[in-house]
PyMOL Python script that loads the backbone (N, CA, C, O; Angstrom):
from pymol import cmd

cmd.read_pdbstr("""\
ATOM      1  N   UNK A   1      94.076  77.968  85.874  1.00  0.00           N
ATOM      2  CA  UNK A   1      94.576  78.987  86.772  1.00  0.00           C
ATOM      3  C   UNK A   1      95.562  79.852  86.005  1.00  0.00           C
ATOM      4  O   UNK A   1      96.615  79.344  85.622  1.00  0.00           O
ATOM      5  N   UNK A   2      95.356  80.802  85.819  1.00  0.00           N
ATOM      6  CA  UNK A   2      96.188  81.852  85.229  1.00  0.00           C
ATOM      7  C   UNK A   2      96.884  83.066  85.987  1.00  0.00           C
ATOM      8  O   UNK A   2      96.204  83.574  86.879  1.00  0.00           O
ATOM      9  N   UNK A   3      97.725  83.422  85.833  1.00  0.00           N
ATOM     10  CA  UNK A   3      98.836  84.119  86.400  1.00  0.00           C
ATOM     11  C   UNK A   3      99.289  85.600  86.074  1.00  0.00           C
ATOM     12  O   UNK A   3     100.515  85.513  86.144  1.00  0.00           O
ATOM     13  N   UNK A   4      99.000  86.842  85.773  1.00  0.00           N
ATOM     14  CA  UNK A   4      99.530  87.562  84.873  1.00  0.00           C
ATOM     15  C   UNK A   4     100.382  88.751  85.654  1.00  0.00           C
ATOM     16  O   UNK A   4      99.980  89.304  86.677  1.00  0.00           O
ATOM     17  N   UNK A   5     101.447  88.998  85.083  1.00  0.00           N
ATOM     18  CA  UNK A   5     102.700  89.619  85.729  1.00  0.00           C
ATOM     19  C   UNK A   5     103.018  91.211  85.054  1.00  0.00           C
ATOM     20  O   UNK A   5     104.005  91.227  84.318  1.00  0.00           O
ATOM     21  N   UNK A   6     102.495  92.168  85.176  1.00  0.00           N
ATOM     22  CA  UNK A   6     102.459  92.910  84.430  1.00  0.00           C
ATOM     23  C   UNK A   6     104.367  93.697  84.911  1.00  0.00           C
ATOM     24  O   UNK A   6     104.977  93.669  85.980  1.00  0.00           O
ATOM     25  N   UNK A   7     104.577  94.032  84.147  1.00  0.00           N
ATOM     26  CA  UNK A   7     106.455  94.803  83.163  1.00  0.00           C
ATOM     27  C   UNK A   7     105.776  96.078  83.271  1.00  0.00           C
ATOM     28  O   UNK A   7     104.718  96.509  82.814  1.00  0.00           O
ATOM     29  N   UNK A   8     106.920  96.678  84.193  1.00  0.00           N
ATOM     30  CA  UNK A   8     106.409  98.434  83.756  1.00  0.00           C
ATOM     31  C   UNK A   8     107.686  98.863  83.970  1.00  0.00           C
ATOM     32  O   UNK A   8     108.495  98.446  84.798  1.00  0.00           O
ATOM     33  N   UNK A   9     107.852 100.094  82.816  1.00  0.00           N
ATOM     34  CA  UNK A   9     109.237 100.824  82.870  1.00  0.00           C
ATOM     35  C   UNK A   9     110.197  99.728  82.118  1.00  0.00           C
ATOM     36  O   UNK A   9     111.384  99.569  82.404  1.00  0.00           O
ATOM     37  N   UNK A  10     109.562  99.074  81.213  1.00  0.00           N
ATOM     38  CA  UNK A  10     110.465  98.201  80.334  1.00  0.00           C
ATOM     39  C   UNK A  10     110.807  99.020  79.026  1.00  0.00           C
ATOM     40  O   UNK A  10     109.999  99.684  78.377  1.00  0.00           O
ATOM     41  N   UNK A  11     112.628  98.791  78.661  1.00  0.00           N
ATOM     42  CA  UNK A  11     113.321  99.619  77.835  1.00  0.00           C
ATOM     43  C   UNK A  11     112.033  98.754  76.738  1.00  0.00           C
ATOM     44  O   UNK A  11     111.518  97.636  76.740  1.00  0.00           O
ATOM     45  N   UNK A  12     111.877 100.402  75.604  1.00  0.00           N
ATOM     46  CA  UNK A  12     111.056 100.149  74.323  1.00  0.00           C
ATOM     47  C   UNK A  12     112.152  98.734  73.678  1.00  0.00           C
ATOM     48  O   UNK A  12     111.620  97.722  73.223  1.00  0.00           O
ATOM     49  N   UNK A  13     113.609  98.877  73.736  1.00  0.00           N
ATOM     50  CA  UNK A  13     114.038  98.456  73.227  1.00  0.00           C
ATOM     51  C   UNK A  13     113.928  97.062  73.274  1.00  0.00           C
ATOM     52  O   UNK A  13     113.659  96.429  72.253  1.00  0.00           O
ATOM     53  N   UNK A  14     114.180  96.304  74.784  1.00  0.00           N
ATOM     54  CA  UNK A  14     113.723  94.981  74.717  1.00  0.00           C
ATOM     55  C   UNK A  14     112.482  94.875  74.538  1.00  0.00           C
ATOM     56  O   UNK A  14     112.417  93.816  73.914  1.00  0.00           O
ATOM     57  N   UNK A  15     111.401  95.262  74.662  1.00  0.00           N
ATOM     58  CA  UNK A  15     110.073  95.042  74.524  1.00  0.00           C
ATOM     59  C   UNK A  15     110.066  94.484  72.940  1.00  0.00           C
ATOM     60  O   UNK A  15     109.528  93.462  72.513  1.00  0.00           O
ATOM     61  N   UNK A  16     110.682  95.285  72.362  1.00  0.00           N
ATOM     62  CA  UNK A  16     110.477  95.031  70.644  1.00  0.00           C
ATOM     63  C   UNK A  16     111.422  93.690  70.376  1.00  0.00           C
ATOM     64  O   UNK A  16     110.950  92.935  69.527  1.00  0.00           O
ATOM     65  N   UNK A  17     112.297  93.404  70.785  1.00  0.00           N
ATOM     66  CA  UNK A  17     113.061  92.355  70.782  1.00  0.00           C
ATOM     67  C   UNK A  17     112.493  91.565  71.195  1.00  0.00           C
ATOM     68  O   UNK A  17     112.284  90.633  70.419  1.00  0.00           O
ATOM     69  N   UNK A  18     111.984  91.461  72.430  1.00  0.00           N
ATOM     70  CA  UNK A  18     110.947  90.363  72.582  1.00  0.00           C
ATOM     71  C   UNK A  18     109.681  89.776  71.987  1.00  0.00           C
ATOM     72  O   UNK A  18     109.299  88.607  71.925  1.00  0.00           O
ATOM     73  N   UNK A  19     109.110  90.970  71.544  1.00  0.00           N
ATOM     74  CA  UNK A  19     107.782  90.799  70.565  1.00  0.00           C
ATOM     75  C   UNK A  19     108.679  89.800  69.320  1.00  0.00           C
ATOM     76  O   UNK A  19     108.232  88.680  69.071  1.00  0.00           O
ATOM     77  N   UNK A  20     109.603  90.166  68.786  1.00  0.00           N
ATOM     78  CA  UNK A  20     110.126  89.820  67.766  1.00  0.00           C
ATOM     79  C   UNK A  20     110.216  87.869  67.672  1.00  0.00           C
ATOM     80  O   UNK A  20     109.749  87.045  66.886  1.00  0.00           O
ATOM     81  N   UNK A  21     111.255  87.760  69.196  1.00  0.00           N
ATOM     82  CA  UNK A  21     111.996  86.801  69.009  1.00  0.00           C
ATOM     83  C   UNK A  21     110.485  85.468  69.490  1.00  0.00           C
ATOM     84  O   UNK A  21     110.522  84.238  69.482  1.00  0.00           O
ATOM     85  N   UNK A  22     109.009  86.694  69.953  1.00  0.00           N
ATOM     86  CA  UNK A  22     108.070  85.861  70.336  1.00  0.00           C
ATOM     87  C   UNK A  22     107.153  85.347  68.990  1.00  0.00           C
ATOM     88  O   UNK A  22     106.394  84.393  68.820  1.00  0.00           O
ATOM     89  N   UNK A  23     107.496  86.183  68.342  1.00  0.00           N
ATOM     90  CA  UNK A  23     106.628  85.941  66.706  1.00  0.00           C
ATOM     91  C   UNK A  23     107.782  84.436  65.601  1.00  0.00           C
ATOM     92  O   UNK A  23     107.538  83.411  64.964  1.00  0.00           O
ATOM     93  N   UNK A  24     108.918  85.203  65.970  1.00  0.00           N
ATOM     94  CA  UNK A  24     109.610  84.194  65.190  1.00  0.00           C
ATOM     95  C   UNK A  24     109.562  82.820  65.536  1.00  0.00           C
ATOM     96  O   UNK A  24     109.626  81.862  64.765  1.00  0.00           O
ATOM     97  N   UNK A  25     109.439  82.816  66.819  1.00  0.00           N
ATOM     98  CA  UNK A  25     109.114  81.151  67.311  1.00  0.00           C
ATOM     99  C   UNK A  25     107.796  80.889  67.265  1.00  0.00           C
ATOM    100  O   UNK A  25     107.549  79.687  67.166  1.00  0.00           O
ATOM    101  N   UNK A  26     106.789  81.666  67.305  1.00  0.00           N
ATOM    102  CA  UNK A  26     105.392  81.521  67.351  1.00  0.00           C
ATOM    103  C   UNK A  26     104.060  81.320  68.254  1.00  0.00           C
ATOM    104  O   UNK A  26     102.958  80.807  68.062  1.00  0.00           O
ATOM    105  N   UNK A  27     104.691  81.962  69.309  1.00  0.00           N
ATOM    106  CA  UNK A  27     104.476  81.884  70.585  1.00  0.00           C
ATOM    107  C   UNK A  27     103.974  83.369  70.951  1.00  0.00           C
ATOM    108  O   UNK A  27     104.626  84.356  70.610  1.00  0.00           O
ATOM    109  N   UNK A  28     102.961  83.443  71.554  1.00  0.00           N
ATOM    110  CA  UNK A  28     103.208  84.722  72.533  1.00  0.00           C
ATOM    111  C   UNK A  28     103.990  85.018  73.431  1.00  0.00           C
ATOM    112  O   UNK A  28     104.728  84.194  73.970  1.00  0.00           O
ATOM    113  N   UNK A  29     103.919  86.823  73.861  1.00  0.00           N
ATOM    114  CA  UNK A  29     105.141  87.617  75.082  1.00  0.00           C
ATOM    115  C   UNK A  29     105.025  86.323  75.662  1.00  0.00           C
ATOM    116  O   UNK A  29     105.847  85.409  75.596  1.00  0.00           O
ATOM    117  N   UNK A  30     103.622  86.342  76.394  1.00  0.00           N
ATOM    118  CA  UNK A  30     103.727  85.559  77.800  1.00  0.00           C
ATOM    119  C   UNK A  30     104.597  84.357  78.298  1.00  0.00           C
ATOM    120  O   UNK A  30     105.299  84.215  79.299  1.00  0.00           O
ATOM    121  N   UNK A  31     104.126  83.069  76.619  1.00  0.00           N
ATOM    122  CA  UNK A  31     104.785  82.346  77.252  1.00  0.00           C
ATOM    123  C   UNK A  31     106.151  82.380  76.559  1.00  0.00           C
ATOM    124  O   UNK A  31     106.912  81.447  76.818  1.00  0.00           O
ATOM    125  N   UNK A  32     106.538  83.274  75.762  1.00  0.00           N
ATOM    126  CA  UNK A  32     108.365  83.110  75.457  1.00  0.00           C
ATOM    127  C   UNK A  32     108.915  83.615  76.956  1.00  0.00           C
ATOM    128  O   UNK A  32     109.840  83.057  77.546  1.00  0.00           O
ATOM    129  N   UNK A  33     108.152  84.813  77.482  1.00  0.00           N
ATOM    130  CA  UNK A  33     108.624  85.132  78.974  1.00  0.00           C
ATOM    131  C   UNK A  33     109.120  83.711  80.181  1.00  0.00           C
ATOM    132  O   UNK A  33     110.003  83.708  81.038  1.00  0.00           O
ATOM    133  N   UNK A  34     108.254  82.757  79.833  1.00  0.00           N
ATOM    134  CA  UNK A  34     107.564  81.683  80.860  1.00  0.00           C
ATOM    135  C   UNK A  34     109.049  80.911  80.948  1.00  0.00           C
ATOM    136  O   UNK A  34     109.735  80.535  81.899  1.00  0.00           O
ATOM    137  N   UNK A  35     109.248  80.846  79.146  1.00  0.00           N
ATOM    138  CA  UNK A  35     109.793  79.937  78.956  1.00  0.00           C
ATOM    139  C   UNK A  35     111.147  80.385  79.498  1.00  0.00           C
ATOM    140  O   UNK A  35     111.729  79.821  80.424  1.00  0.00           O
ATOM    141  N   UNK A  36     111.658  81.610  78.736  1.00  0.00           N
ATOM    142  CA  UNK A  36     113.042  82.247  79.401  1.00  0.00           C
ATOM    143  C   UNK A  36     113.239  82.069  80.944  1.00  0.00           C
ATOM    144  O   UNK A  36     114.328  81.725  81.402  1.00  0.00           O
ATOM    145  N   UNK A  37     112.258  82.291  81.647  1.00  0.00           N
ATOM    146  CA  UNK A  37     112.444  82.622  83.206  1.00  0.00           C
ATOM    147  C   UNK A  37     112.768  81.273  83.278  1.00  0.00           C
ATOM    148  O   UNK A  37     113.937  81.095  83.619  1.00  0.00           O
ATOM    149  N   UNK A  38     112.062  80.160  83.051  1.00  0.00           N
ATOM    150  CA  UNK A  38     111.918  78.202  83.391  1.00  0.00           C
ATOM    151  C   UNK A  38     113.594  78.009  83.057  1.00  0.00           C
ATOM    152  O   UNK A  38     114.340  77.542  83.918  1.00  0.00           O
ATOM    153  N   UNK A  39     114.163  78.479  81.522  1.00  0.00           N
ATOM    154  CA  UNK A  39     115.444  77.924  80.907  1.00  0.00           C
ATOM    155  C   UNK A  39     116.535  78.960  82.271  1.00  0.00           C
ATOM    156  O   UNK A  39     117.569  78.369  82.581  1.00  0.00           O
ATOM    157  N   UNK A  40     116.364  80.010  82.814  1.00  0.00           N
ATOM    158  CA  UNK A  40     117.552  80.872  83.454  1.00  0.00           C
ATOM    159  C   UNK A  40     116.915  79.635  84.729  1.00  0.00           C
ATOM    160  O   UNK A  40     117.885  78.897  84.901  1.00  0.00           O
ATOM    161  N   UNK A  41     115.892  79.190  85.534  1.00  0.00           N
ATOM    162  CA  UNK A  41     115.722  79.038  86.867  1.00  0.00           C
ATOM    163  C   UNK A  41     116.683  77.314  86.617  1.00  0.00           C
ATOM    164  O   UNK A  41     117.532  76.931  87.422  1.00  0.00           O
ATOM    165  N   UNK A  42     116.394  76.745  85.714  1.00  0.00           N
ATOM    166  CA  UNK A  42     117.203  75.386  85.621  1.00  0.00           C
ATOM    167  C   UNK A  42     118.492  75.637  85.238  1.00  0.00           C
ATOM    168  O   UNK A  42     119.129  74.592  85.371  1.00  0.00           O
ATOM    169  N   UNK A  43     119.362  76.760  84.716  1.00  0.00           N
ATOM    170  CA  UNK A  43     120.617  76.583  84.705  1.00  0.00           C
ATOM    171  C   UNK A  43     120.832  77.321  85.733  1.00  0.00           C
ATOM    172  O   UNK A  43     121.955  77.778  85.521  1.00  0.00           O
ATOM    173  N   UNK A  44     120.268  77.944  87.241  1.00  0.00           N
ATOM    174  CA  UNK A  44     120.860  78.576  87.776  1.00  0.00           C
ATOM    175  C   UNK A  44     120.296  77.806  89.283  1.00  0.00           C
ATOM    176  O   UNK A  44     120.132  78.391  90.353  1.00  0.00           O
ATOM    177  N   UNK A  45     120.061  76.320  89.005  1.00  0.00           N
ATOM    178  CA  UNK A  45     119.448  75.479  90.448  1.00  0.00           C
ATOM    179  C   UNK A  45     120.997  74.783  90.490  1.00  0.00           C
ATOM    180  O   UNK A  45     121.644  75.063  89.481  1.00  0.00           O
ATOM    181  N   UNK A  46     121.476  74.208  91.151  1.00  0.00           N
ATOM    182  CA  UNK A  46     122.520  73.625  91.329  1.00  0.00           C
ATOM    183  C   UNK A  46     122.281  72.691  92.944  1.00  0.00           C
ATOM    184  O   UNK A  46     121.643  72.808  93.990  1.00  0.00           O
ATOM    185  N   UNK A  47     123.480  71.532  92.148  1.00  0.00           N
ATOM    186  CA  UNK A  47     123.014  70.408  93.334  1.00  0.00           C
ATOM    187  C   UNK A  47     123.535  70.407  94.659  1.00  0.00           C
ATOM    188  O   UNK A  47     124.756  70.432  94.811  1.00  0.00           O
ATOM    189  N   UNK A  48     122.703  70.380  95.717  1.00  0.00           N
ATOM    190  CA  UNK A  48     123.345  70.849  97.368  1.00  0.00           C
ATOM    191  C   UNK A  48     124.550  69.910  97.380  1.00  0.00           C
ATOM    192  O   UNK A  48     124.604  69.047  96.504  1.00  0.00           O
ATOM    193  N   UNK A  49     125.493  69.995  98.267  1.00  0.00           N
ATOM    194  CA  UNK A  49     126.124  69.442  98.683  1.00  0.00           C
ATOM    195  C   UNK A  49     125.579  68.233  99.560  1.00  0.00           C
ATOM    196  O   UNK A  49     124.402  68.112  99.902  1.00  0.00           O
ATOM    197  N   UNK A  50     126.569  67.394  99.860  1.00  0.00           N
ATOM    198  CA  UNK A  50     125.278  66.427 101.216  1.00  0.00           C
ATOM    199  C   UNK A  50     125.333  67.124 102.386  1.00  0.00           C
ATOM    200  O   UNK A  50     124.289  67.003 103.028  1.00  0.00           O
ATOM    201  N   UNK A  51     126.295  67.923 102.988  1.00  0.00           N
ATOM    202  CA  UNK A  51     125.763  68.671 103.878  1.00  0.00           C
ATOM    203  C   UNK A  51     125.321  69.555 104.255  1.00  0.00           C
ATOM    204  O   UNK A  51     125.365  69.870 105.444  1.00  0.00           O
ATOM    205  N   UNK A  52     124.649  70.357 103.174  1.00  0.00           N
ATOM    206  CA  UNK A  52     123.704  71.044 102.714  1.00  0.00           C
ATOM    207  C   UNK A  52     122.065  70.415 102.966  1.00  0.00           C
ATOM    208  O   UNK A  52     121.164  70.904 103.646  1.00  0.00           O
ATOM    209  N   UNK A  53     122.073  69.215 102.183  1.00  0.00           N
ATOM    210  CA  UNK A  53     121.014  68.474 101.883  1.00  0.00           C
ATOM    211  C   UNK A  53     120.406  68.091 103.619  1.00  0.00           C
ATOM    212  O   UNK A  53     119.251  68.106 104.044  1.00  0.00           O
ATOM    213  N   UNK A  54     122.028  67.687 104.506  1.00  0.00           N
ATOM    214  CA  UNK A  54     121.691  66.923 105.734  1.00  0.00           C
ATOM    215  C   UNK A  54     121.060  67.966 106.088  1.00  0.00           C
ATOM    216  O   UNK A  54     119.860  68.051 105.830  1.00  0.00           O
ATOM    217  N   UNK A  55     121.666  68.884 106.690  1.00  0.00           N
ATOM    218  CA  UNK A  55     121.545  69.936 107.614  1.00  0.00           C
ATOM    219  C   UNK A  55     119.676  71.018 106.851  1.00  0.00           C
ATOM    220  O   UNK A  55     118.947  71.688 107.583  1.00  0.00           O
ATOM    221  N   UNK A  56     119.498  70.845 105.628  1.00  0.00           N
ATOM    222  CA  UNK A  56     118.183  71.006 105.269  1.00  0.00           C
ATOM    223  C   UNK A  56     117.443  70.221 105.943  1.00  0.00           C
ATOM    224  O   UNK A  56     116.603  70.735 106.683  1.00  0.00           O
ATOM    225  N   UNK A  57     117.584  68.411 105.850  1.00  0.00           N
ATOM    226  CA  UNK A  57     116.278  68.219 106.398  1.00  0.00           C
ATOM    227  C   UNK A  57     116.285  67.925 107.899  1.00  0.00           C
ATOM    228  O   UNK A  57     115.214  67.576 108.395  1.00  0.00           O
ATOM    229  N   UNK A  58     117.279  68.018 108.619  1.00  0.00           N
ATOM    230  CA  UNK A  58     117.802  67.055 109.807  1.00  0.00           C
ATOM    231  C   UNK A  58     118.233  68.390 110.559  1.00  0.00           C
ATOM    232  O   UNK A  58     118.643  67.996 111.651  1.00  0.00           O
ATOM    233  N   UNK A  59     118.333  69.665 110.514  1.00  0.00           N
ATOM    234  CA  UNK A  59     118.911  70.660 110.907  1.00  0.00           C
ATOM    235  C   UNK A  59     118.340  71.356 112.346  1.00  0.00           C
ATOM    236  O   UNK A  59     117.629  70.722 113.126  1.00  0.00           O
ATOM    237  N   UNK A  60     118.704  72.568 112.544  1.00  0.00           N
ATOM    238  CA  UNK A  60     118.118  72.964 113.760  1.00  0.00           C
ATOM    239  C   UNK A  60     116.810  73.015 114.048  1.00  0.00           C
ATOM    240  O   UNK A  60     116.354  72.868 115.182  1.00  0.00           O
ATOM    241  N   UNK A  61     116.016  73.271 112.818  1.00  0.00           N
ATOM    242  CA  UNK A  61     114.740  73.447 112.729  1.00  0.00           C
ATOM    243  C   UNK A  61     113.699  72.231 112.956  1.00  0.00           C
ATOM    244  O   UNK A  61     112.576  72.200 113.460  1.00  0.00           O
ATOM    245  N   UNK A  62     114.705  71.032 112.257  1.00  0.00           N
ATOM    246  CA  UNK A  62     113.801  69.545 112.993  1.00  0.00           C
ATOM    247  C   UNK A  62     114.575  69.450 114.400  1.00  0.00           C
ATOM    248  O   UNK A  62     114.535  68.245 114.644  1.00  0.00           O
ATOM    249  N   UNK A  63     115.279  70.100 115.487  1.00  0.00           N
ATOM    250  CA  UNK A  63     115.919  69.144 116.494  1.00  0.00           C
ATOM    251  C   UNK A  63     117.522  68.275 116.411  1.00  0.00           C
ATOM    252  O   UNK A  63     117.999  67.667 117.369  1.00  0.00           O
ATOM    253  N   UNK A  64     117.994  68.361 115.424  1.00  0.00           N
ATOM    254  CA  UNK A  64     119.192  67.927 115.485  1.00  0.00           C
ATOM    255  C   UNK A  64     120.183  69.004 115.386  1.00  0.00           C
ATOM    256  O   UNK A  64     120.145  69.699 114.370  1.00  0.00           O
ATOM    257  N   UNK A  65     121.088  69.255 116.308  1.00  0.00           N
ATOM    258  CA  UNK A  65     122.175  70.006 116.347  1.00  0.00           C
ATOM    259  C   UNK A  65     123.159  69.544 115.975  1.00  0.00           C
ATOM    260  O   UNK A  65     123.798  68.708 116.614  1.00  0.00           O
ATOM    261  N   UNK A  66     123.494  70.026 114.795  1.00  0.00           N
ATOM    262  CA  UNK A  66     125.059  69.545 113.659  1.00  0.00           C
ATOM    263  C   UNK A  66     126.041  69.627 114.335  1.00  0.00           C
ATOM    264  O   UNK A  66     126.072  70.483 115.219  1.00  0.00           O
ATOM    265  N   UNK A  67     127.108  68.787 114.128  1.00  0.00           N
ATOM    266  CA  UNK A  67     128.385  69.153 114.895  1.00  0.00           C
ATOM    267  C   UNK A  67     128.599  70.811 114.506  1.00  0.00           C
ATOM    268  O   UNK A  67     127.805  71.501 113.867  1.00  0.00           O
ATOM    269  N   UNK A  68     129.754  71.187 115.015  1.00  0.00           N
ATOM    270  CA  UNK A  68     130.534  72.846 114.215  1.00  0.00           C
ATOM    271  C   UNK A  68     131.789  71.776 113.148  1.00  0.00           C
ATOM    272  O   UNK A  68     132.482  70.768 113.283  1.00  0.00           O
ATOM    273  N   UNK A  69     131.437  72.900 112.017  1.00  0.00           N
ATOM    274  CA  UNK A  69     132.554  71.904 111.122  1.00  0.00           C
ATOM    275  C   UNK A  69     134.154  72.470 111.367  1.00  0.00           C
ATOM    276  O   UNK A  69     134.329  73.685 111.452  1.00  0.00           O
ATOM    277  N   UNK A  70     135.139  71.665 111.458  1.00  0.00           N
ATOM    278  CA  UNK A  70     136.331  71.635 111.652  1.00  0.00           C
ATOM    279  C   UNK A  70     137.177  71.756 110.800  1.00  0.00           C
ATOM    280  O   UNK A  70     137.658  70.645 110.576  1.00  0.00           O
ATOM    281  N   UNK A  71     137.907  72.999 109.815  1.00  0.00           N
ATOM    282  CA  UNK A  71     138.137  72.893 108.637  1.00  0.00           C
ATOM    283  C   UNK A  71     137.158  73.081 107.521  1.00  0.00           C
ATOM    284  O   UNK A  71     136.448  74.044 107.232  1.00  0.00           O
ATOM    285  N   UNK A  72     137.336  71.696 106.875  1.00  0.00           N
ATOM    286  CA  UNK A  72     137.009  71.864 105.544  1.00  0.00           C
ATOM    287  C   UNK A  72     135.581  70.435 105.794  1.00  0.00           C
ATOM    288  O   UNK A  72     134.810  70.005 104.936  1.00  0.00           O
ATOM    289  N   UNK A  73     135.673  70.111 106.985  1.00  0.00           N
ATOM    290  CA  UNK A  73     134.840  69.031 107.386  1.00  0.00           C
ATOM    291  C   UNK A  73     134.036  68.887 108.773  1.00  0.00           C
ATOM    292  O   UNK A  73     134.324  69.598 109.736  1.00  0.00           O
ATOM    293  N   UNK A  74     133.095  68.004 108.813  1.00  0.00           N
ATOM    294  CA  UNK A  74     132.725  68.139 110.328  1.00  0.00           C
ATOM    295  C   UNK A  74     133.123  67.361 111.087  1.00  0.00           C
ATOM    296  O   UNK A  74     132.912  66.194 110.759  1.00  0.00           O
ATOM    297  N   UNK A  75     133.759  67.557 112.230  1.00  0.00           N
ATOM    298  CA  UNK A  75     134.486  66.680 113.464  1.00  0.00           C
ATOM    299  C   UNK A  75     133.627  65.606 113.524  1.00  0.00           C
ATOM    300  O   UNK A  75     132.400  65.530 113.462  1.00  0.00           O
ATOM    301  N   UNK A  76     134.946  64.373 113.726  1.00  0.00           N
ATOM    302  CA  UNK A  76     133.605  63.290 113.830  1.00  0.00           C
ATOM    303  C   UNK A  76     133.095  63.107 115.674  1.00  0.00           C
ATOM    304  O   UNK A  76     133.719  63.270 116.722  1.00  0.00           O
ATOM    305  N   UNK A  77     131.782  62.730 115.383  1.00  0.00           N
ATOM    306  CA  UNK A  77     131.605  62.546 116.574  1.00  0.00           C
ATOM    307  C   UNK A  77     132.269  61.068 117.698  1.00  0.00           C
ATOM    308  O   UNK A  77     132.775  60.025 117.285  1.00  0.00           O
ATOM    309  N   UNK A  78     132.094  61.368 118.760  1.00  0.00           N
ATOM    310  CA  UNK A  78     132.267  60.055 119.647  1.00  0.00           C
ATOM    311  C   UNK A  78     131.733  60.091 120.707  1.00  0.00           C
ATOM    312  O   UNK A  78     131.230  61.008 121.356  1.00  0.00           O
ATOM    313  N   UNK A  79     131.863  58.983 120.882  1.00  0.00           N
ATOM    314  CA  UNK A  79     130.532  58.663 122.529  1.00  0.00           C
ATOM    315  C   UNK A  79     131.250  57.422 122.974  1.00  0.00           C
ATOM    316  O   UNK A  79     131.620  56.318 122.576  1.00  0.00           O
ATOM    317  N   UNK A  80     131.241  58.442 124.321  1.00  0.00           N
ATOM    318  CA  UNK A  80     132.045  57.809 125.428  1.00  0.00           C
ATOM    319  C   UNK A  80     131.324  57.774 126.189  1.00  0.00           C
ATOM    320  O   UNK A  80     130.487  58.676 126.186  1.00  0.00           O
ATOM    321  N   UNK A  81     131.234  56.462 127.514  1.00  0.00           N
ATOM    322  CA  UNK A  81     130.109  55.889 128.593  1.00  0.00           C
ATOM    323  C   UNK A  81     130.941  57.494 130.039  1.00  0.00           C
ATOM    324  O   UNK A  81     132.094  57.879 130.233  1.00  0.00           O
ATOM    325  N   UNK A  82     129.906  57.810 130.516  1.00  0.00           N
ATOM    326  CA  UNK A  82     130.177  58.297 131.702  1.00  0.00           C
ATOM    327  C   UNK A  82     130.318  57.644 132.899  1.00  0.00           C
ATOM    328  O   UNK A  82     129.683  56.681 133.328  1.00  0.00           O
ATOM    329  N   UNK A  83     131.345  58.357 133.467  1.00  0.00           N
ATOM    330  CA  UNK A  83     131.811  57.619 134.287  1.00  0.00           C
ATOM    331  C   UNK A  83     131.019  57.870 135.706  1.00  0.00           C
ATOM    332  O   UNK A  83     130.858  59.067 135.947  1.00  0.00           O
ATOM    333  N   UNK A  84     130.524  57.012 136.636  1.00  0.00           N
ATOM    334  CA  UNK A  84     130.436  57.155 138.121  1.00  0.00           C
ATOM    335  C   UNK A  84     131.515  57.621 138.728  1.00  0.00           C
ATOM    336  O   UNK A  84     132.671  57.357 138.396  1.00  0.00           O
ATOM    337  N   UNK A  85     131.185  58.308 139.611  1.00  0.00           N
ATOM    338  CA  UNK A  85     132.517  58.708 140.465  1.00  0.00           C
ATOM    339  C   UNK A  85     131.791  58.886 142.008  1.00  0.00           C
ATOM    340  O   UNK A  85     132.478  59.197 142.981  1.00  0.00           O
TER     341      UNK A  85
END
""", "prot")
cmd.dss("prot")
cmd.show_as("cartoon", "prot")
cmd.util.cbc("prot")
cmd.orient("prot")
């Protein structure tokens, strides 16, 4: 399965820099491109928080309604029996 992404209105200048830095390693545009985009997408993934992570899989969208966070944290919950009256 192949993929191709065509660059238009690219400065002559990087174009030639790239041809360059794609010959010196020995690689073609394509995949020195592949590779640059792969090396920027892994230094620029960073790890969720856990309540990030919770509220991804457990969030409004599955049915669970998060507390509202309080501060710098989320209120804890409590459960109290109702009363008859």
């Amino acid at each position: 399965m192949s993929t191709r992404i065509t660059v238009r209105d690219i400065d002559p200048g990087d174009k030639s820099w790239l041809r360059r830095e794609a010959r010196q390693t020995g690689v073609s545009m394509e995949e020195l491109v592949r590779r640059l985009i792969h090396e920027n997408r892994t230094k620029a993934e960073r790890r969720p928080r856990p309540s990030e992570a919770f509220a991804r899989h457990f969030g409004e969208q599955h049915g669970v309604d998060l507390p509202p966070p309080v501060r710098r944290r989320y209120k804890p919950l409590s459960f109290s029996r109702e009363r008859k009256e």
